[in-house]
Backbone as a printed PyTorch tensor [residue, N CA C, xyz], in Angstrom:
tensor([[[ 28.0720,  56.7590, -68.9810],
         [ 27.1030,  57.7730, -68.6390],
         [ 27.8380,  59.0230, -68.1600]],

        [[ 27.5680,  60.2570, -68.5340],
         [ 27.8420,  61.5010, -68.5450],
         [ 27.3590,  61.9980, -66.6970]],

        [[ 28.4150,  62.2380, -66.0900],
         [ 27.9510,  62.2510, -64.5240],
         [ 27.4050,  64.0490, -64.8310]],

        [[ 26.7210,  64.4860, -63.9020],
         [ 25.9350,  65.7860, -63.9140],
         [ 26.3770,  66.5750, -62.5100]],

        [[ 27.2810,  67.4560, -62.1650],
         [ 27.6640,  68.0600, -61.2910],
         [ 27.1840,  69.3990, -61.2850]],

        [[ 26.9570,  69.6410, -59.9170],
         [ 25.7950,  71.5980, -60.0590],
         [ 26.7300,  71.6390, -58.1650]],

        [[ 26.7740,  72.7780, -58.7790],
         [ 27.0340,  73.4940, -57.0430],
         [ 26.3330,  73.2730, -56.0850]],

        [[ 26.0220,  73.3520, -55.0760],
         [ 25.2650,  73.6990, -53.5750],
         [ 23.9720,  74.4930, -54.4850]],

        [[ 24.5030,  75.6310, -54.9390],
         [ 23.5960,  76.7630, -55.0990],
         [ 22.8960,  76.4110, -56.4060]],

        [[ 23.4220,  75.6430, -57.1630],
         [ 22.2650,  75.0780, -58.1240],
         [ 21.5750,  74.3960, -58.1210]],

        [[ 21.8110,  73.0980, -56.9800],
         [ 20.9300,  72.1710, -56.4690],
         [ 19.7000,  72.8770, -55.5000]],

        [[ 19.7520,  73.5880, -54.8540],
         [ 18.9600,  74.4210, -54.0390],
         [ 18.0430,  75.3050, -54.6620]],

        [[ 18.7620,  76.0780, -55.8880],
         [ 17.7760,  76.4290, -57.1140],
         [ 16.8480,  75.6110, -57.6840]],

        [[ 17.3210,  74.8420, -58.2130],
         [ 16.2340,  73.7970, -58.5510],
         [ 15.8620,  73.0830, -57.8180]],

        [[ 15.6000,  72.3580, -56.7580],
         [ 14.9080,  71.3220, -56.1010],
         [ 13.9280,  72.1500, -54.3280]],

        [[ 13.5230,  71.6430, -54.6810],
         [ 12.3470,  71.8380, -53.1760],
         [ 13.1170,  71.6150, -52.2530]],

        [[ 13.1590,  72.2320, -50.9220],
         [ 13.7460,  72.2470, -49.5900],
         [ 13.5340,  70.2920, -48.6310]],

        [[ 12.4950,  70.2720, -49.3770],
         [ 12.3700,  69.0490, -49.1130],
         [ 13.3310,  67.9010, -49.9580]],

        [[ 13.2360,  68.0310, -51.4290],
         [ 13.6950,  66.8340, -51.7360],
         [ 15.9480,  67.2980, -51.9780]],

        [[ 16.1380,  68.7290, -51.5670],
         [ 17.2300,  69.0200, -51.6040],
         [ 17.9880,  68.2510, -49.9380]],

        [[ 17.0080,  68.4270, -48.9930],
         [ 17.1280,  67.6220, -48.0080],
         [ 17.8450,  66.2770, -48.4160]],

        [[ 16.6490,  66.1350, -48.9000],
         [ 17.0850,  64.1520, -48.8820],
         [ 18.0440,  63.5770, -49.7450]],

        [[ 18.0270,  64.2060, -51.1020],
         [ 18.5570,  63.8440, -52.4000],
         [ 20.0290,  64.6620, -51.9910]],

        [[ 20.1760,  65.6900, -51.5170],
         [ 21.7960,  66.5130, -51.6440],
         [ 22.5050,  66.0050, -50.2470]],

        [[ 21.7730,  66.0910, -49.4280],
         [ 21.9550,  65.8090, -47.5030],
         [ 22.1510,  64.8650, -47.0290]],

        [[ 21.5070,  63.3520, -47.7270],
         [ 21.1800,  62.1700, -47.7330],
         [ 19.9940,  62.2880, -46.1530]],

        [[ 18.9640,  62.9480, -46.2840],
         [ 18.1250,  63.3310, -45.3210],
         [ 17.6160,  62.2080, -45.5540]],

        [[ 16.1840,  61.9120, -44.5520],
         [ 15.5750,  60.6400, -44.5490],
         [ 13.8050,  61.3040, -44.3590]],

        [[ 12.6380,  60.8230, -45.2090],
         [ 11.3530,  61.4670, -45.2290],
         [ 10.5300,  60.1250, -43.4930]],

        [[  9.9480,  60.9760, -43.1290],
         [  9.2950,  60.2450, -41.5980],
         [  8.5510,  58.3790, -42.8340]],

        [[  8.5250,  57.6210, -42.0600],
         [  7.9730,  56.7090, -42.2860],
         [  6.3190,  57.1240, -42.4800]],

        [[  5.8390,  56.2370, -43.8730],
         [  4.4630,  56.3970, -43.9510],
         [  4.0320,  57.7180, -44.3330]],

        [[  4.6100,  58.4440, -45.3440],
         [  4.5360,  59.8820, -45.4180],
         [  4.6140,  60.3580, -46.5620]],

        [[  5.9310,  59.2840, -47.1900],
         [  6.0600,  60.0250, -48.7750],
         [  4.8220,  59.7570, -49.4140]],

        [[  4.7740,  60.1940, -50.7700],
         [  3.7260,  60.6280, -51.5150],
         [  4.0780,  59.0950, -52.6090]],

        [[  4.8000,  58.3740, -52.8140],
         [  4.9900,  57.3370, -53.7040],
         [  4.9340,  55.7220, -52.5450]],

        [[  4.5480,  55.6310, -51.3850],
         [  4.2140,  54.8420, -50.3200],
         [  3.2400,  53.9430, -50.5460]],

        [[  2.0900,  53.9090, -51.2510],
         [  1.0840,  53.5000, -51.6090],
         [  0.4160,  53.4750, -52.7930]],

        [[  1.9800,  53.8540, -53.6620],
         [  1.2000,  54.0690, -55.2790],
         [  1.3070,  52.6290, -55.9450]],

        [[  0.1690,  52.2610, -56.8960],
         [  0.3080,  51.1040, -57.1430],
         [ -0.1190,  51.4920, -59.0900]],

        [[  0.0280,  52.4340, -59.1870],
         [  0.2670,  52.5530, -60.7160],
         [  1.4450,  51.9810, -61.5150]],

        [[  0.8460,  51.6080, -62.9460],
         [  2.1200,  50.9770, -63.2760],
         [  2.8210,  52.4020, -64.0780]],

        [[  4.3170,  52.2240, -63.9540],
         [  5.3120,  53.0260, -64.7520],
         [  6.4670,  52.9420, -64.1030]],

        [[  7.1660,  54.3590, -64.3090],
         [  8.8810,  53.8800, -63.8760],
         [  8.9190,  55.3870, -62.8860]],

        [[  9.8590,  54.7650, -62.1720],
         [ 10.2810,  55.5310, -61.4470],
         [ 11.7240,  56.4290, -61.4790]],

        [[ 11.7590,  58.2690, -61.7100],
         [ 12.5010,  58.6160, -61.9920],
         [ 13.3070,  59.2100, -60.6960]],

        [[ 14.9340,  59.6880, -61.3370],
         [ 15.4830,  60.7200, -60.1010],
         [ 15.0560,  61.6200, -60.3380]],

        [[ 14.8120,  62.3230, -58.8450],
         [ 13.9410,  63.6430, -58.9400],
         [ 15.4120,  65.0430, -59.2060]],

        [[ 16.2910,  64.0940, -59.0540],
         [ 17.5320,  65.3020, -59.4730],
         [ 17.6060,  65.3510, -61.0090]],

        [[ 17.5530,  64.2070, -61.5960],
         [ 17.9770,  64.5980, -63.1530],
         [ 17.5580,  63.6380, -63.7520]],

        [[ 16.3550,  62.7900, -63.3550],
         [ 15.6860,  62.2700, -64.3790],
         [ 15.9070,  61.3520, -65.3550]],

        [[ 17.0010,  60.4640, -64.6480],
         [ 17.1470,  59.2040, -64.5700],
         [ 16.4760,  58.0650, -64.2100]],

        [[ 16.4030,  56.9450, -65.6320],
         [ 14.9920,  56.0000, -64.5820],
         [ 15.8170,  55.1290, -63.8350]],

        [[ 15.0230,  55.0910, -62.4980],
         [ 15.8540,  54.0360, -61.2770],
         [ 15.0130,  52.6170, -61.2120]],

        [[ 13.1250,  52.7230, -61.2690],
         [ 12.9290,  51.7640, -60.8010],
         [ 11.5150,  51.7530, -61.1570]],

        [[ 10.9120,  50.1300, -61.8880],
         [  9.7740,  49.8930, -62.3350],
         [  8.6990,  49.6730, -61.2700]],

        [[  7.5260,  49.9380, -61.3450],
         [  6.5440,  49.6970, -61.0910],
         [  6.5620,  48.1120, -60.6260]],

        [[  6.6430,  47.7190, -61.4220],
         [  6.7710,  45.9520, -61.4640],
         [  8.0140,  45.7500, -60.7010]],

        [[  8.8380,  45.9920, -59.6930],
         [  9.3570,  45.1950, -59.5210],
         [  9.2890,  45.9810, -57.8070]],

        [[  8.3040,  46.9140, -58.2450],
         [  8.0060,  47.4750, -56.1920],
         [  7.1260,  46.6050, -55.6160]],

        [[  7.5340,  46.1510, -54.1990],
         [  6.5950,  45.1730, -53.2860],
         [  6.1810,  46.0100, -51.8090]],

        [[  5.0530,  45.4720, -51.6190],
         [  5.1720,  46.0980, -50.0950],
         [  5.9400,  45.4910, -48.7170]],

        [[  6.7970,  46.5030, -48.3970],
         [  7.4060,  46.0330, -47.1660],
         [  7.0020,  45.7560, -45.8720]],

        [[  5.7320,  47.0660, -45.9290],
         [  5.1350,  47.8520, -44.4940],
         [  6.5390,  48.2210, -43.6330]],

        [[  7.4010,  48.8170, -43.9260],
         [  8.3090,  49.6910, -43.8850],
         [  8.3120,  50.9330, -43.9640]],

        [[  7.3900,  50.9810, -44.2910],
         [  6.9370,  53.0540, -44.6690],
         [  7.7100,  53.8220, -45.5260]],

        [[  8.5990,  52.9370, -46.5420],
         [  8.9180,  53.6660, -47.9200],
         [  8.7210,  52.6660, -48.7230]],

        [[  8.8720,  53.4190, -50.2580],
         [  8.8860,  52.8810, -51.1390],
         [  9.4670,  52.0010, -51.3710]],

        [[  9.3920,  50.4800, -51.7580],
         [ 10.3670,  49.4490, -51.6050],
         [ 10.3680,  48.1620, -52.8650]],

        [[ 11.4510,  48.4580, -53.4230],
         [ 11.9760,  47.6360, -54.9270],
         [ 12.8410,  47.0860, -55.1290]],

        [[ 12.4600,  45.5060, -55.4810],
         [ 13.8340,  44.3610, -55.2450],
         [ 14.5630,  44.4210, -56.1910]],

        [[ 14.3670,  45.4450, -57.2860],
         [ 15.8430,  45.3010, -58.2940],
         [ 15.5740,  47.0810, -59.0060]],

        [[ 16.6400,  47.4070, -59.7720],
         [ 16.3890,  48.7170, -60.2280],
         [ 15.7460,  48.3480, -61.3240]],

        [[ 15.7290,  49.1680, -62.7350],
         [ 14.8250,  49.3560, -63.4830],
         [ 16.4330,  48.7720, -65.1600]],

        [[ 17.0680,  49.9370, -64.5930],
         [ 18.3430,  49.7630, -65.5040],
         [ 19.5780,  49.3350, -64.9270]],

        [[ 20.2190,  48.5400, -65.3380],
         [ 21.6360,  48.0600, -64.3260],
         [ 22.3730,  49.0480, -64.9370]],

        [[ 23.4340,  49.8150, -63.3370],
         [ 24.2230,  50.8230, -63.7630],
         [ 23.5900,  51.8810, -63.4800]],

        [[ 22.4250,  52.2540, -63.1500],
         [ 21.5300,  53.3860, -63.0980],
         [ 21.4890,  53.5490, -61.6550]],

        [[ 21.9350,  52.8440, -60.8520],
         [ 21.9030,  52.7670, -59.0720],
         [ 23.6110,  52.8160, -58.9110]],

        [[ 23.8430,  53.1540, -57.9200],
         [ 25.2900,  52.7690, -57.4260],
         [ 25.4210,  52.7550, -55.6930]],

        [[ 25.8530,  51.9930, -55.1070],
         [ 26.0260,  51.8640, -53.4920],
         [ 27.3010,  51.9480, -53.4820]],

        [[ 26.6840,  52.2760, -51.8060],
         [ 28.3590,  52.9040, -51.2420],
         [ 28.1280,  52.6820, -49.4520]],

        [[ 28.6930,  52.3310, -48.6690],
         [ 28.9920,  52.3160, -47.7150],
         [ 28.6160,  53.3540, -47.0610]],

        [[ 27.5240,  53.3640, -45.8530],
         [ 27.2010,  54.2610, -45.4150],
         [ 27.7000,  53.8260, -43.2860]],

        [[ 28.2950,  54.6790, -42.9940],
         [ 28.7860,  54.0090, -41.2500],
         [ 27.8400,  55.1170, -41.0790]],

        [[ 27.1420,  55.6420, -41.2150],
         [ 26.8260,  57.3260, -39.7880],
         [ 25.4450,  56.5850, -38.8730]],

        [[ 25.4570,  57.2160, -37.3610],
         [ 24.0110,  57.1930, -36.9170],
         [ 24.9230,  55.8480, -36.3810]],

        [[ 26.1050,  54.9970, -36.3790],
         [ 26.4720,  54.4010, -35.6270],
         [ 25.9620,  52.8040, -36.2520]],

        [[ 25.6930,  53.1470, -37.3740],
         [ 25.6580,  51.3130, -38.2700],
         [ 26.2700,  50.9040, -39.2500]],

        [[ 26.1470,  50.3460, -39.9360],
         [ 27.0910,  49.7230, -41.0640],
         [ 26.0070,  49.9070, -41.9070]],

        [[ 25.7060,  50.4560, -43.2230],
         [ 24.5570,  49.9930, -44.5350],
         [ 24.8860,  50.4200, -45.4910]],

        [[ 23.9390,  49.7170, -46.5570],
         [ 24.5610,  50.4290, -47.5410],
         [ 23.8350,  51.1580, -48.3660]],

        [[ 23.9670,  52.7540, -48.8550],
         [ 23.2300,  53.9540, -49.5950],
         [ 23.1360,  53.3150, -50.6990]],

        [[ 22.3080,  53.9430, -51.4610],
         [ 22.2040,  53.6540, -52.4510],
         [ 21.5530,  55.5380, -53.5270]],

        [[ 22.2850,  55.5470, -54.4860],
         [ 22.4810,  56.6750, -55.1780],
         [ 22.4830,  56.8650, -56.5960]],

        [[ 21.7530,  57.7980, -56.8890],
         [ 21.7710,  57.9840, -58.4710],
         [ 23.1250,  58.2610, -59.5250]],

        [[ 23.2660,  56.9280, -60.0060],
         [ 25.0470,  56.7840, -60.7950],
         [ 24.8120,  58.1960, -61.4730]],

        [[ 23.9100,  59.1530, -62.2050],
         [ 24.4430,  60.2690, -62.9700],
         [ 24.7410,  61.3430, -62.0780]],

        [[ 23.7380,  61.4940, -60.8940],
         [ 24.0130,  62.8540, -59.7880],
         [ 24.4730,  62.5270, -59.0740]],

        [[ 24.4440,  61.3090, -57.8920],
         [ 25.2400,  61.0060, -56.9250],
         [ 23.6780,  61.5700, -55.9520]],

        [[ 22.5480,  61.4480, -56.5860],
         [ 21.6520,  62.1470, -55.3590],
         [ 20.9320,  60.6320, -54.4640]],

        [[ 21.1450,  60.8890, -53.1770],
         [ 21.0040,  60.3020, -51.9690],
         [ 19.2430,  59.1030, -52.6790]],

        [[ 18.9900,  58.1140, -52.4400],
         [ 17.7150,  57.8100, -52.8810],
         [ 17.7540,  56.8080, -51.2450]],

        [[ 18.3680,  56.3360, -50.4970],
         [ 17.8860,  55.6890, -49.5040],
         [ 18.6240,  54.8150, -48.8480]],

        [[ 18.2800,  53.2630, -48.8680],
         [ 19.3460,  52.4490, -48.3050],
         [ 18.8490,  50.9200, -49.3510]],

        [[ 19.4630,  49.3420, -49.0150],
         [ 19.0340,  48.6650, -49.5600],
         [ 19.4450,  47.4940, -48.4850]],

        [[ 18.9420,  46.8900, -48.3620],
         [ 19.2130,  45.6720, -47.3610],
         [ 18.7510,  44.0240, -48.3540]],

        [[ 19.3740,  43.5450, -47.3630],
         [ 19.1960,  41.6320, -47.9870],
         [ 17.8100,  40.8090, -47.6510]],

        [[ 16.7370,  41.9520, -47.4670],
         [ 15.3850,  40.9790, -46.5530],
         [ 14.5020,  41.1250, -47.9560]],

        [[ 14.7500,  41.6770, -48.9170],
         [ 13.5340,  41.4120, -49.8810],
         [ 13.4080,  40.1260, -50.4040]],

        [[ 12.0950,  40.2840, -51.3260],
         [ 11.8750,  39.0370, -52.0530],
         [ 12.4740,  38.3370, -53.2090]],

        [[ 12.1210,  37.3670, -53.7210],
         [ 12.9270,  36.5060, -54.9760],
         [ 12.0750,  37.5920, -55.8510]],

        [[ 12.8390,  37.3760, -57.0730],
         [ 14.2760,  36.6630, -57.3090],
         [ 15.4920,  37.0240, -56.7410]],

        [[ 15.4370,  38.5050, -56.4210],
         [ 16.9060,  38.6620, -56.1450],
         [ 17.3730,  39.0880, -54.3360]],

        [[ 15.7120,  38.9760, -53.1150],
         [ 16.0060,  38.9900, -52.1520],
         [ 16.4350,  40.3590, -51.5480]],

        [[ 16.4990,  41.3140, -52.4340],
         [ 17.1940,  42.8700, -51.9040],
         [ 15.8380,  43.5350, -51.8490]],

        [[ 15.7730,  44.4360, -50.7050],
         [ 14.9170,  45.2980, -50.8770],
         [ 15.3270,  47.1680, -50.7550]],

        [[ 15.6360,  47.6420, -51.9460],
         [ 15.5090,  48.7940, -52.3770],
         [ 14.4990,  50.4930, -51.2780]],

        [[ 15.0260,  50.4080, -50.4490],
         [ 14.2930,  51.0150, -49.2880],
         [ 14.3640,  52.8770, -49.9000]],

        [[ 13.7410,  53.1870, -50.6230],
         [ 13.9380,  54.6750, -50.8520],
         [ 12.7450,  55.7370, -50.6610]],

        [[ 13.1660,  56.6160, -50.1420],
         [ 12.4100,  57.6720, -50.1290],
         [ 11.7360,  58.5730, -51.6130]],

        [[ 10.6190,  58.4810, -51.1410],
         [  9.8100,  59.2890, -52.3730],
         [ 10.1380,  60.7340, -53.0160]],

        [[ 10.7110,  61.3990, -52.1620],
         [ 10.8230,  62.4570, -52.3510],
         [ 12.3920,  62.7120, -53.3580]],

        [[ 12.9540,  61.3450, -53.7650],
         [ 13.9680,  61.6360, -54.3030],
         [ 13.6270,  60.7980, -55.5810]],

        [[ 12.4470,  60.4220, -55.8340],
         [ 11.4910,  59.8470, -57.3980],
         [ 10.4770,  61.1390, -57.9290]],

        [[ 10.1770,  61.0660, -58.9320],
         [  9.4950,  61.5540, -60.0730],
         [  8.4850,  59.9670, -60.6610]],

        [[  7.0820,  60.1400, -60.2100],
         [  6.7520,  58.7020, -61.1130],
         [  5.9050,  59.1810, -62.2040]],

        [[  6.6760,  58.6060, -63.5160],
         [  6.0850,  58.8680, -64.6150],
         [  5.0040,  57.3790, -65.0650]],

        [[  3.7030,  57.6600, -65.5000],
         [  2.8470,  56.4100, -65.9320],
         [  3.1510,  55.9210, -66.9520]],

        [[  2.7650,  54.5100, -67.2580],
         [  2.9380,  53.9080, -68.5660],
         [  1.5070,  54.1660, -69.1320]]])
């Protein structure tokens, strides 16, 4: 996959103050807030940087966590983690393999099959319907 690199000043051009926050900053949206929290349409879920699909409909559960939350991605290779220490914890980010844009965190408490739960903020998806 062809990685997609833009300056400061092109990311800021194109993206909303909000999702340049989260997606460039690795900012975090308040719990219970994003706009993809309670969607229960089926389709896929894109990066809101470049429009990459990260994550199906079918495989989002509710956490009551107050984000969006999905026990596996959509495409393997389409996610990439990385070690996150700040704020004084150990976790691990999780990021769009073509931009490198921030989508959230992922922890070991989700459900089967695979037990991970995919903790991301809305504001760094695009949901397109099937």
């Amino acid at each position: 996959m062809e990685k997609i690199k833009k300056t400061d000043v092109e990311w800021k051009t194109q993206l909303s103050p909000e999702v340049y926050n989260i997606t460039r900053l690795a900012g975090t949206e308040r719990p219970f807030t994003g706009k993809y929290n309670n969607t229960r349409e089926t389709g896929t879920y894109d990066c809101a940087c470049c429009g990459l699909p990260l994550y199906k409909s079918t495989t989002k559960f509710e956490s009551h966590c107050g984000w969006p939350s999905f026990w596996d991605g959509a495409v393997p290779g389409n996610i990439v983690e990385k070690v996150d220490t700040s704020h004084g914890m150990r976790r691990v980010e999780i990021n769009c393999a073509r931009c490198d844009a921030h989508l959230g965190h992922v922890f070991e408490d989700g459900p089967a099959p695979t037990g991970m739960r995919h903790c991301v903020n809305s504001a760094s998806l695009n949901f397109r319907k099937d």
